[in-house]
KOLDRENGU-718478 format. One line per 4 residues: number of its first residue (from 1); for each residue x, y, z of C-alpha. Coordinates in nm, 3 decimals, padded with zeros to 5 digits. Layout:
REM KOLDRENGU-718478
NUM> X Y Z | ...
END
This chain:
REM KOLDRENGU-718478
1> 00.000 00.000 00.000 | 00.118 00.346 -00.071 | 00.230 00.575 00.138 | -00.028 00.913 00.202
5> 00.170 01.229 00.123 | 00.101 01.483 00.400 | -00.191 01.695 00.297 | 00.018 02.075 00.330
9> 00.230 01.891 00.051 | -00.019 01.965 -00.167 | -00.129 02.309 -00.088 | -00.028 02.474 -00.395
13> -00.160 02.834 -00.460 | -00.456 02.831 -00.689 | -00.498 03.086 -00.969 | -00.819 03.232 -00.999
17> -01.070 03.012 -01.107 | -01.218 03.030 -01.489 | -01.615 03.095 -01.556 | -01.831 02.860 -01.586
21> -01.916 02.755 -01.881 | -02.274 02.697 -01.973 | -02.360 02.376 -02.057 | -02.526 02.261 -02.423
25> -02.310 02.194 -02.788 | -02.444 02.527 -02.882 | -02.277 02.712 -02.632 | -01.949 02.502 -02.634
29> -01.933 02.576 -03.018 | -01.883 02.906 -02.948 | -01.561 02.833 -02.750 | -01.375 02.752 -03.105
33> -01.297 03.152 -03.137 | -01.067 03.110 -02.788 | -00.690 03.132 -02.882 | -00.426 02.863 -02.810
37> -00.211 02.886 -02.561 | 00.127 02.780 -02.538 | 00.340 02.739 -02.227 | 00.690 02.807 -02.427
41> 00.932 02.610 -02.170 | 01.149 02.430 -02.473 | 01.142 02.618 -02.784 | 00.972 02.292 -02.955
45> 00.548 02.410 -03.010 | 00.611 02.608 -03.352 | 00.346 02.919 -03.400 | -00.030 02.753 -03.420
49> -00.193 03.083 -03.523 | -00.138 03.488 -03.499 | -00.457 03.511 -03.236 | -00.253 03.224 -03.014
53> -00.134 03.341 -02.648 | 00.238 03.267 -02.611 | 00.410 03.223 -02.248 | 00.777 03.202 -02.306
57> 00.928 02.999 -01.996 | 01.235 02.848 -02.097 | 01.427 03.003 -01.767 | 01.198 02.707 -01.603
61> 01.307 02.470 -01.798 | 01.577 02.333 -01.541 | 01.355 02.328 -01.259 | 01.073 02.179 -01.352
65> 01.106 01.978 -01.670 | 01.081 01.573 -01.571 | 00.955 01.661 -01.245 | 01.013 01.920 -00.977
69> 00.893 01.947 -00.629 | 00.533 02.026 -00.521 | 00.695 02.388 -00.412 | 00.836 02.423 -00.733
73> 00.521 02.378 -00.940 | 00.390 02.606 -00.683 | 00.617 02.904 -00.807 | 00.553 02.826 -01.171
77> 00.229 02.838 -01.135 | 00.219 03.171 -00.943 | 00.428 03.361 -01.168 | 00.200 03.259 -01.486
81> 00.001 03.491 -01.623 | -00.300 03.331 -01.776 | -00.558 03.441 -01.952 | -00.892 03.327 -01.778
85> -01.060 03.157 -02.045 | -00.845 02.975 -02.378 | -00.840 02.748 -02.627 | -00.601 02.421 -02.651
89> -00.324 02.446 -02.405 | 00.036 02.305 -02.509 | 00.269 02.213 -02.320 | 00.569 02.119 -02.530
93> 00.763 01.777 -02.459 | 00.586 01.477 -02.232 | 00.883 01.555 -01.996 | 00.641 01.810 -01.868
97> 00.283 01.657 -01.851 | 00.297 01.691 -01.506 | 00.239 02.062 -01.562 | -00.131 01.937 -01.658
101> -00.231 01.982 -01.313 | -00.176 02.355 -01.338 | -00.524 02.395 -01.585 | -00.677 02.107 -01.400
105> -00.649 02.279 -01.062 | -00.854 02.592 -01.223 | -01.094 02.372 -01.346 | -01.176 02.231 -01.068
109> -01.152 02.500 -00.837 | -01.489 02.596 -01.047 | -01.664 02.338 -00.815 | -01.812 02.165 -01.127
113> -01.749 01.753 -01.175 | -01.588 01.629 -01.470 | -01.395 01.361 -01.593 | -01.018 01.321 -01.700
117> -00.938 01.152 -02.001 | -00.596 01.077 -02.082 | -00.434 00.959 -02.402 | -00.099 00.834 -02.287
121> 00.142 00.516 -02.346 | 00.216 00.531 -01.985 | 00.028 00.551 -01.652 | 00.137 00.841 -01.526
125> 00.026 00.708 -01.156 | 00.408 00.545 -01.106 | 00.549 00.642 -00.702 | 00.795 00.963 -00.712
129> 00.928 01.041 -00.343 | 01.083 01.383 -00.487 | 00.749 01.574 -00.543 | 00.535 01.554 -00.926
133> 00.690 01.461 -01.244 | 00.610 01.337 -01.602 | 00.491 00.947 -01.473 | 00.296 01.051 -01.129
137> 00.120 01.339 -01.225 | -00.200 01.167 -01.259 | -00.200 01.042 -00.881 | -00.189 01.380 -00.804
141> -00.511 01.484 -01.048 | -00.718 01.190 -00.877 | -00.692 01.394 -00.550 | -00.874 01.711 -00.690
145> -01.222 01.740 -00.559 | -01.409 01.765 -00.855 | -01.217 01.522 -01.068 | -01.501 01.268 -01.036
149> -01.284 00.942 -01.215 | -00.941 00.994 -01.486 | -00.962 00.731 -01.762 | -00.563 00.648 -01.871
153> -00.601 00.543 -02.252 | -00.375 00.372 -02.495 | -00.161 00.224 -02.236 | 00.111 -00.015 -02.402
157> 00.381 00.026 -02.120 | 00.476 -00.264 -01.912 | 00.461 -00.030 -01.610 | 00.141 -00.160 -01.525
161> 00.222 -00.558 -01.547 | 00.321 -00.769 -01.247 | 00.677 -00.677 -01.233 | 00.580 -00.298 -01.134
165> 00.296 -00.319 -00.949 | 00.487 -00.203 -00.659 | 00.547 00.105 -00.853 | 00.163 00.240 -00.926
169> 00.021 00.481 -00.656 | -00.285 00.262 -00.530 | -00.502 00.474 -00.368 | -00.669 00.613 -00.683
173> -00.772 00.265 -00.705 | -00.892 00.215 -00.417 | -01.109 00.542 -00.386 | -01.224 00.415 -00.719
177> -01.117 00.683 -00.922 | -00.895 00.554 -01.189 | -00.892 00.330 -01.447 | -00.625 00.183 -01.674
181> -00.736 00.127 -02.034 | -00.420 -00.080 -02.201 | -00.371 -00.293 -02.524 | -00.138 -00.620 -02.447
185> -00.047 -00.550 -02.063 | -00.234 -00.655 -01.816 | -00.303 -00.581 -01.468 | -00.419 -00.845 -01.257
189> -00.233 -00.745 -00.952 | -00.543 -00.463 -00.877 | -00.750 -00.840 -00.837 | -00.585 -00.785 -00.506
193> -00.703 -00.495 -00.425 | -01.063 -00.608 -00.524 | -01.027 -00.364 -00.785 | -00.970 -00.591 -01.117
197> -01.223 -00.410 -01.288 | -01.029 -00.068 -01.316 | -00.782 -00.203 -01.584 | -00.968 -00.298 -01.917
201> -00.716 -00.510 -02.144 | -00.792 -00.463 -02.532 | -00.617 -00.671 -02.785 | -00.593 -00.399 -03.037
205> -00.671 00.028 -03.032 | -00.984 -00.049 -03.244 | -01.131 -00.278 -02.963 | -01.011 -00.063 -02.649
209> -01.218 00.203 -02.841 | -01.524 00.058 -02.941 | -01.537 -00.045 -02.510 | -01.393 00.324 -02.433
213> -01.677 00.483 -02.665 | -01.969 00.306 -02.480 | -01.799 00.423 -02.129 | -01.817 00.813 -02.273
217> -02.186 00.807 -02.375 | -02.279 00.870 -01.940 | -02.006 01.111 -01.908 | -02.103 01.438 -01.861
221> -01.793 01.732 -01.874 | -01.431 01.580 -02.008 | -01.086 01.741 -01.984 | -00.920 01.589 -02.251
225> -00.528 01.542 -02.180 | -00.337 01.392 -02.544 | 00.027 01.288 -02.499 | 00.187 01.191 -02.864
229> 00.361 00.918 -02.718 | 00.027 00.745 -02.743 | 00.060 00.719 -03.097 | 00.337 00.489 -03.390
233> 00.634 00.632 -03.381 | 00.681 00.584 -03.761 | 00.409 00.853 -03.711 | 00.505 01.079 -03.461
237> 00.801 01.118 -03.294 | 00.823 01.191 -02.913 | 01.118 01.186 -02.642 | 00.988 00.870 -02.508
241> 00.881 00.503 -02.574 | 00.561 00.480 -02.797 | 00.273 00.312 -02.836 | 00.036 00.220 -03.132
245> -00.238 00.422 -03.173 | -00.272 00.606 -03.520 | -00.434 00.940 -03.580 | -00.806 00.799 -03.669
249> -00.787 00.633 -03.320 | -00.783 01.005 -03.193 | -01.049 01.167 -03.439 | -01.299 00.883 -03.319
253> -01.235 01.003 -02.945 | -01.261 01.359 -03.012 | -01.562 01.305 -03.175 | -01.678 01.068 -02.905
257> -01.653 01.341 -02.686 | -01.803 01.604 -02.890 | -02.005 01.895 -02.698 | -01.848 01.746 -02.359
261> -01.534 01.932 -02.392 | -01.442 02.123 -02.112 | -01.042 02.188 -02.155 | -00.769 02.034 -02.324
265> -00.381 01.961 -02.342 | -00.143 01.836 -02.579 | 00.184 01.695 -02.518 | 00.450 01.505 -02.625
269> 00.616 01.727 -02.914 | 01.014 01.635 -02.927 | 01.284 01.810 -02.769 | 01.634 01.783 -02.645
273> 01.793 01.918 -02.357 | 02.115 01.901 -02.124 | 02.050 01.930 -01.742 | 02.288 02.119 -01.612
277> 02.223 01.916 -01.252 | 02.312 01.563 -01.181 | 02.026 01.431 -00.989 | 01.828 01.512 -01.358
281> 02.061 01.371 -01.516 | 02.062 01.042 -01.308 | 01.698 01.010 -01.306 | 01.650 01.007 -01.654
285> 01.866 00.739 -01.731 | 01.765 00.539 -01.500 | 01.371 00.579 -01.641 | 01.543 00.454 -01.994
289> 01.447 00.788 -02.174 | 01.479 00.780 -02.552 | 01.800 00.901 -02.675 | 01.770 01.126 -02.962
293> 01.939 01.193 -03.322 | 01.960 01.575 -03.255 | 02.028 01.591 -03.642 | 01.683 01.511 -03.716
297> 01.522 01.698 -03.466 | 01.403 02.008 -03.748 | 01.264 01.766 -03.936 | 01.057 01.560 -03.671
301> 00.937 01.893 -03.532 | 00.780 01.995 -03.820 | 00.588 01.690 -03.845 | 00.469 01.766 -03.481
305> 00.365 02.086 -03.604 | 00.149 01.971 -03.886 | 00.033 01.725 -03.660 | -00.045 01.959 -03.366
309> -00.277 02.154 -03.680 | -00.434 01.855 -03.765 | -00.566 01.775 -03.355 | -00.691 02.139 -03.398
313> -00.906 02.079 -03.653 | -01.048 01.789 -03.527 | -01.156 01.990 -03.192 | -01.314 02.278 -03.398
317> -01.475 01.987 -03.564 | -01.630 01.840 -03.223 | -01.736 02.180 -03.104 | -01.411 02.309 -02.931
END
């Protein structure tokens, strides 16, 4: 069982909490006008559009890329500016998806209850003793009171089999407020827990979902959270290992959650960078990140970009 993080650890300051937004696909079309914006921490989110709202943060990009401290994300988050209401946020590389929690925090501050769904090859729910990071950020969404359940999608990571069990954060679990959607690794170790059904095992991306698609129909208000490392890697390129969805796995989900949209997040573009500390440094290579051709780095990044156009279009399309 996992150990409860004192509850001052996760006192971070909250920014002031967006509008409400009315419900109904009528009103929610109207959101499509809202500009981007783009937390600028590693130079690698190329312009999206001249109305987009641009935060350039690459001073940060020591402290808080992988993962920082709870204090840390803290500071970030009260020196950004942001404007109260927006379009897609990016965030730039996966290495900072923890950063998520930043927009989730607002929206749920609102008092409304929605749901979390996350396209990710990983987890994200994995035990970090130094504070948040890239692979734990999502224990840290389950504990926000209006987050009512976070649905991790696309999961093709062996961090959820047998020989890491120890590693997943199991109190989401247990409060019921998680579930792990994979295709090929299984879970049975949450049979333990008497939780077995919160991991749902598809063979292929077309099965998980057809099963994920029936689960969205009672779902009321969705945050939609896309990490690229969810998707072929002779289709995208990301700084870490990738799974096998393709892009028409993402337009049915979009679409699937048409007029339910309530915020999104993209991550996962490609990126390099040199920590300058060696704790960083250690902890990466010991998590087995990808190690990069910096040659082709241009080239991959452009794809992102066309690719990051493309995910736009298929929001407008479902009312965002």
């Amino acid at each position: 069982m996992d150990r409860k993080p004192a509850a001052q650890a996760f006192a971070l300051p909250l920014a002031p909490p967006v509008r409400k937004r009315p419900q109904g696909i009528g009103v929610l079309m109207s959101w499509n006008s809202l500009p981007a914006l783009v937390l600028d921490l590693d130079n690698s989110v190329r312009r999206i559009a001249d109305s987009e709202v641009r935060r350039p943060l690459q001073d940060w990009q020591e402290s808080v890329r992988y993962g920082c401290s709870l204090r840390e994300l803290g500071r970030l988050e009260k020196h950004l500016t942001l404007p109260p209401e927006h379009g897609c946020l990016f965030l730039g590389s996966g290495d900072y998806h923890h950063l998520s929690l930043i927009p989730l925090k607002r929206l749920s501050a609102s008092g409304e209850a929605f749901e979390i769904v996350v396209c990710d090859n990983h987890p994200d729910n994995m035990r970090y003793p130094f504070g948040i990071h890239c692979g734990s950020w999502i224990y840290w969404a389950c504990r926000l009171p209006a987050v009512s359940h976070v649905h991790v999608i696309g999961i093709t990571s062996a961090d959820i089999t047998w020989s890491h069990a120890w590693e997943n954060y199991l109190t989401p679990f247990l409060a019921r407020r998680l579930t792990y959607w994979s295709i090929g690794p299984d879970a049975p170790w949450l049979g333990w827990l008497g939780r077995r059904q919160y991991c749902r095992r598809s063979e292929t991306a077309d099965e998980l979902l057809a099963a994920f698609a029936d689960r969205l129909a009672t779902a009321r208000r969705i945050y939609l959270s896309i990490d690229k490392d969810v998707f072929r890697q002779d289709l995208i390129r990301t700084n870490w290992d990738q799974g096998v969805f393709e892009k028409r796995h993402l337009a049915q989900l979009i679409q699937a959650c048409a007029g339910k949209l309530t915020g999104v997040d993209i991550t996962g573009e490609i990126s390099h960078y040199e920590y300058k500390g060696i704790f960083k440094k250690l902890l990466t290579r010991l998590d087995t990140q990808v190690e990069l051709d910096i040659s082709r780095l241009p080239a991959w990044q452009s794809q992102q970009h066309l690719f990051n156009l493309e995910i736009l279009e298929l929001l407008k399309q479902a009312g965002y």
